[in-house]
C-alpha positions as CSV (number, residue, x, y, z in Angstrom):
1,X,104.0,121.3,211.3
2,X,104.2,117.6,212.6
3,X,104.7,116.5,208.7
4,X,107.5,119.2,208.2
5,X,108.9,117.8,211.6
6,X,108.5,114.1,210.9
7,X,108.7,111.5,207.9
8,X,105.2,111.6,206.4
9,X,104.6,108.1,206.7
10,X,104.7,108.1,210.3
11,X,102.2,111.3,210.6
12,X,100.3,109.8,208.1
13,X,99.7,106.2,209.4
14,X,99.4,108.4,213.1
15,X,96.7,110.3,212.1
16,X,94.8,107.8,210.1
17,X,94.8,105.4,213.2
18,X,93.7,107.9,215.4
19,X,90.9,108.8,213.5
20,X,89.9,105.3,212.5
21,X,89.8,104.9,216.6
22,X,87.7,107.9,217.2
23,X,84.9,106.6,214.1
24,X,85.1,102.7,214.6
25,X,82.7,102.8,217.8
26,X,80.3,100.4,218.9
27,X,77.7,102.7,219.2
28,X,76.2,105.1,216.2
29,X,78.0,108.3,215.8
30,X,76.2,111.6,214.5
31,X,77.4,112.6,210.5
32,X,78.1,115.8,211.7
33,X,80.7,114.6,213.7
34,X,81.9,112.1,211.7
35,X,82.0,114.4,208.4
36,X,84.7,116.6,209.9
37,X,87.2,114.6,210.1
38,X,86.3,113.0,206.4
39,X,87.2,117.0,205.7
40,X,90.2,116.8,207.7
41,X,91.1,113.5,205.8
42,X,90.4,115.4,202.2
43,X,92.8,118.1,203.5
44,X,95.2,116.5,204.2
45,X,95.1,114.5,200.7
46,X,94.9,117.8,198.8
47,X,97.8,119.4,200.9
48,X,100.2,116.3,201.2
49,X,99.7,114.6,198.5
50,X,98.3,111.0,196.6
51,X,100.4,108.9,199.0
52,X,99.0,110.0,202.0
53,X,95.5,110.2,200.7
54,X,95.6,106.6,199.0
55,X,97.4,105.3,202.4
56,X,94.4,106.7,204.2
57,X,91.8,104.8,202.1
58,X,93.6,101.7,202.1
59,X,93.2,101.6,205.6
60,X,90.0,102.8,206.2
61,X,88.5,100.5,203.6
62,X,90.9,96.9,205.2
63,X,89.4,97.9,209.0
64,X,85.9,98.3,207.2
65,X,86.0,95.3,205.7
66,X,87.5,93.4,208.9
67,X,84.0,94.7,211.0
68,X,82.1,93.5,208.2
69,X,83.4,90.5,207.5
70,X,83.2,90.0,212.0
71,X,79.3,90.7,211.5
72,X,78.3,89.0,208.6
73,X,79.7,85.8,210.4
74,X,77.9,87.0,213.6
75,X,74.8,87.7,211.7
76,X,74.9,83.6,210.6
77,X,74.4,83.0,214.2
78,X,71.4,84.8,215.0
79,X,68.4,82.8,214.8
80,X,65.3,83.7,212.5
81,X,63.1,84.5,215.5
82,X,66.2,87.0,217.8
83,X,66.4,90.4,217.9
84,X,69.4,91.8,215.4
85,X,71.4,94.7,217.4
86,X,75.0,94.6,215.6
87,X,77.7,97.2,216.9
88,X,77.8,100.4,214.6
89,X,81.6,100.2,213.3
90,X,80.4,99.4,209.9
91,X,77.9,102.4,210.0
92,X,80.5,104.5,211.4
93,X,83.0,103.9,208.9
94,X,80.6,103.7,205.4
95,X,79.4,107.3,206.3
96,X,83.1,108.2,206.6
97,X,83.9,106.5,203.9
98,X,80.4,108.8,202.2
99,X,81.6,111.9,203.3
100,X,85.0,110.9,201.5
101,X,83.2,110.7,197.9
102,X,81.2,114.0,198.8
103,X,84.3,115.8,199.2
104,X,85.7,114.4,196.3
105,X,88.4,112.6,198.0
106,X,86.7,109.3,196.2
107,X,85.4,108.3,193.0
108,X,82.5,106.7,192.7
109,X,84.0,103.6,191.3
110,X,84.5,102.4,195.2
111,X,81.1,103.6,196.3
112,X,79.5,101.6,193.6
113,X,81.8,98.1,194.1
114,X,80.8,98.5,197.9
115,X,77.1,99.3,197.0
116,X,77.5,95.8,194.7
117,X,78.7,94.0,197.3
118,X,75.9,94.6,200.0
119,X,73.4,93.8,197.2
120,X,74.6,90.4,196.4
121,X,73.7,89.7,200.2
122,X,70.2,91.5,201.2
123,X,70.1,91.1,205.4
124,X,70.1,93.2,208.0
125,X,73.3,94.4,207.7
126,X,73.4,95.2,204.4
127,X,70.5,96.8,204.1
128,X,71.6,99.1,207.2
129,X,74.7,100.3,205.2
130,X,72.9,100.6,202.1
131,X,70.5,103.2,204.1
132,X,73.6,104.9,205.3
133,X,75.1,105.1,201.7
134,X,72.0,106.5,200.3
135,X,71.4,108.7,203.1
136,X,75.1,110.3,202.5
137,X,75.7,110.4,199.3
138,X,72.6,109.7,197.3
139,X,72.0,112.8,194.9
140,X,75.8,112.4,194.6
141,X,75.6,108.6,193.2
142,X,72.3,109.3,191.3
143,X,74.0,112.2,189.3
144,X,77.5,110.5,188.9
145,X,75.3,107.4,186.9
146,X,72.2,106.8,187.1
147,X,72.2,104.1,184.6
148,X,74.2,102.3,187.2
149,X,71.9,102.8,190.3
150,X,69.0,101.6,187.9
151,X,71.3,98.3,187.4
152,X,71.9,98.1,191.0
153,X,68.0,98.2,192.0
154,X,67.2,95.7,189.7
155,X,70.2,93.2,191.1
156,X,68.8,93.9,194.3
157,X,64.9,93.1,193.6
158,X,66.5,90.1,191.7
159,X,68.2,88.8,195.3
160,X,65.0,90.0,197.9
161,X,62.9,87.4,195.6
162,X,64.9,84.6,196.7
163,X,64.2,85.5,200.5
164,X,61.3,83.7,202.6
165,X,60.3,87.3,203.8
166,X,60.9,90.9,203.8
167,X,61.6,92.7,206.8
168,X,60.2,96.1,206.7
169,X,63.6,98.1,207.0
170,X,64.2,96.3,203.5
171,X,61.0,97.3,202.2
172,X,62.2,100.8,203.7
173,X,65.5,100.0,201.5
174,X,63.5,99.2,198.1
175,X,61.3,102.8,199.0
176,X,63.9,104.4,199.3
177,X,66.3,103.2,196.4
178,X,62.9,103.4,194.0
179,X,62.6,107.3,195.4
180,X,66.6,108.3,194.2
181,X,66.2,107.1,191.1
182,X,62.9,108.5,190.0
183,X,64.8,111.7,192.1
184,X,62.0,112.4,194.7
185,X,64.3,111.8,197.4
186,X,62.6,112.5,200.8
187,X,64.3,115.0,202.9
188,X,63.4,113.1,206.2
189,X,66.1,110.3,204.4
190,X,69.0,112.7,203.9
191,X,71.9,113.2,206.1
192,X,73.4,116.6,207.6
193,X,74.2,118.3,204.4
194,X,78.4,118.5,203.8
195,X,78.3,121.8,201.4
196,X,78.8,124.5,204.0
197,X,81.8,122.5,205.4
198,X,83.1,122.0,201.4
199,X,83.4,125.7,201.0
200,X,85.4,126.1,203.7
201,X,87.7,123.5,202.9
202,X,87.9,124.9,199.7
203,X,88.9,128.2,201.1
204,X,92.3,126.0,202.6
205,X,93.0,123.6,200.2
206,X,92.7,126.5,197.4
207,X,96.9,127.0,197.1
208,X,97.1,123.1,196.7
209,X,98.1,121.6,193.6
210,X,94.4,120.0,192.1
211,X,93.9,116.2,192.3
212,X,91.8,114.1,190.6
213,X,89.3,112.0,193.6
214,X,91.0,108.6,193.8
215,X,89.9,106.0,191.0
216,X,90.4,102.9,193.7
217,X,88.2,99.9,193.0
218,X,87.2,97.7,195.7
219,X,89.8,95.0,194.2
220,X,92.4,97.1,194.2
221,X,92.3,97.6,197.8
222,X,91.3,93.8,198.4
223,X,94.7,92.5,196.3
224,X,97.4,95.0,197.6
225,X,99.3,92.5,199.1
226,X,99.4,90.7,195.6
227,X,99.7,93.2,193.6
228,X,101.4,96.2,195.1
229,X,100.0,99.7,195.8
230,X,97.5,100.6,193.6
231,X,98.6,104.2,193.7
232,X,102.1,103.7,192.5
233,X,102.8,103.7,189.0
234,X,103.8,100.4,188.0
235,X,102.8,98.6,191.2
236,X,100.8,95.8,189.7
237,X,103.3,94.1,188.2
238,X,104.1,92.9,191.6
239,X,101.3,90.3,191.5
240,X,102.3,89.4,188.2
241,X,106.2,89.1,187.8
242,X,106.0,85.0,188.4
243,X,103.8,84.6,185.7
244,X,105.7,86.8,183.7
245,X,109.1,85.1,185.2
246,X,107.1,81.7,183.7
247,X,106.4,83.1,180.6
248,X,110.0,83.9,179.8
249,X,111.1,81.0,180.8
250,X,108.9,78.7,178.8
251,X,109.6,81.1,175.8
252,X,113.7,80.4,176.5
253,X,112.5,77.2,176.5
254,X,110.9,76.6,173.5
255,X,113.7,78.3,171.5
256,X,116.0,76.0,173.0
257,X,114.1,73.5,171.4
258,X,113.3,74.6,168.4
259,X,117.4,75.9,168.0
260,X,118.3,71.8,169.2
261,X,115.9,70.4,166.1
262,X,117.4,72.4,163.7
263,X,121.0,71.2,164.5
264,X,119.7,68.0,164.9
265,X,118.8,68.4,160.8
């Protein structure tokens, strides 16, 4: 009703800021909770469209990296011997963003990028959100390529080496990734299971024109300003008409020179 009543932008940015302020807490949030609204999000995306699904991830994913980026830097200042107690809004916000690939809202292709990104940085953070990740969306990731997680354990064993010591959630961390690859998984590890709330979605979304899960890279989302919406066709060559503009010039250029020699002769 509110989209038939109103332009969809404006319900869309609405509700996606509404429930990015519900999620981004301070404190840790149950995945039961937090998975229904990932289903109301994939709902919405199968019933209105790519636009407002992409313009849902886009934001999700800038506010996500904002908390991040605000903890790492935190994280710097924390001396070897403190206590680490960080706020949750990363936590929140990566199981959101899991329940999202569940539903098939997301490829794996941002999973993956944001799973890279952790690994190139093994602390206390990190390692929390990789837990998350895994906890989510393990089977999920393991079954989309495992040739990939096997790449991603090995980057990650690469990285611990170079650390004076292992804390033992990390060690947890190694256990755990070494356990989904080899596929013995423990169940204690996995969160609330999303199928149940799948089928039902299912049962609504079922009239909706299909859609492919998003193929957004963590780039794309990173350089939108640069190079336009990554869900509009055509859109990145917004971060490339100057060099293009260049190119054309120093191509007008050089026939002007060439044409200037020859009546020269």
């Amino acid at each position: 009703e509110l989209y038939d009543n109103y332009p969809r932008n404006y319900v869309t940015d609405v509700i996606t800021k509404q429930i990015l302020e519900i999620i981004t807490q301070k404190s840790k949030l149950l995945d039961g909770f937090i998975m229904n609204y990932a289903a109301v999000a994939f709902a919405l995306f199968r019933l209105r469209g790519l636009e407002a699904g992409a313009s849902f991830i886009q934001t999700v994913v800038e506010a996500f990296l904002s908390h991040y980026s605000t903890q790492s830097e935190a994280l710097k200042n924390i001396k070897a011997d403190e206590a680490v107690n960080l706020p949750k809004e990363c936590n929140n916000i990566i199981t959101l963003l899991g329940y999202c690939y569940n539903f098939g809202f997301i490829s794996c292709r941002l999973i993956y990028d944001l799973i890279r990104s952790f690994v190139s940085s093994p602390n206390e953070l990190t390692t929390e959100l990789l837990l998350r990740v895994v906890a989510v969306s393990g089977q999920l990731i393991r079954g989309d390529d495992p040739s990939a997680l096997k790449d991603i354990l090995s980057e990650l064993l690469v990285h611990v080496k170079d650390l004076k010591e292992q804390s033992p959630r990390l060690q947890f961390l190694l256990s755990t990734l070494s356990d989904l690859k080899n596929n013995r998984l423990k169940a204690s590890v996995v969160a609330v299971d999303f199928h149940p709330l799948k089928k039902n979605i299912a049962s609504i979304v079922k009239s909706a024109i299909s859609i492919e899960p998003l193929q957004v890279s963590l780039d794309d989302i990173k350089n939108v300003d640069t190079k336009g919406k990554w869900w509009l066709v055509g859109a990145s060559w917004k971060g490339n008409m100057d060099s293009a503009f260049d190119q054309n010039t120093d191509t007008n250029k050089a026939s002007t020179e060439i044409l200037e020699t020859i009546s020269l002769e």
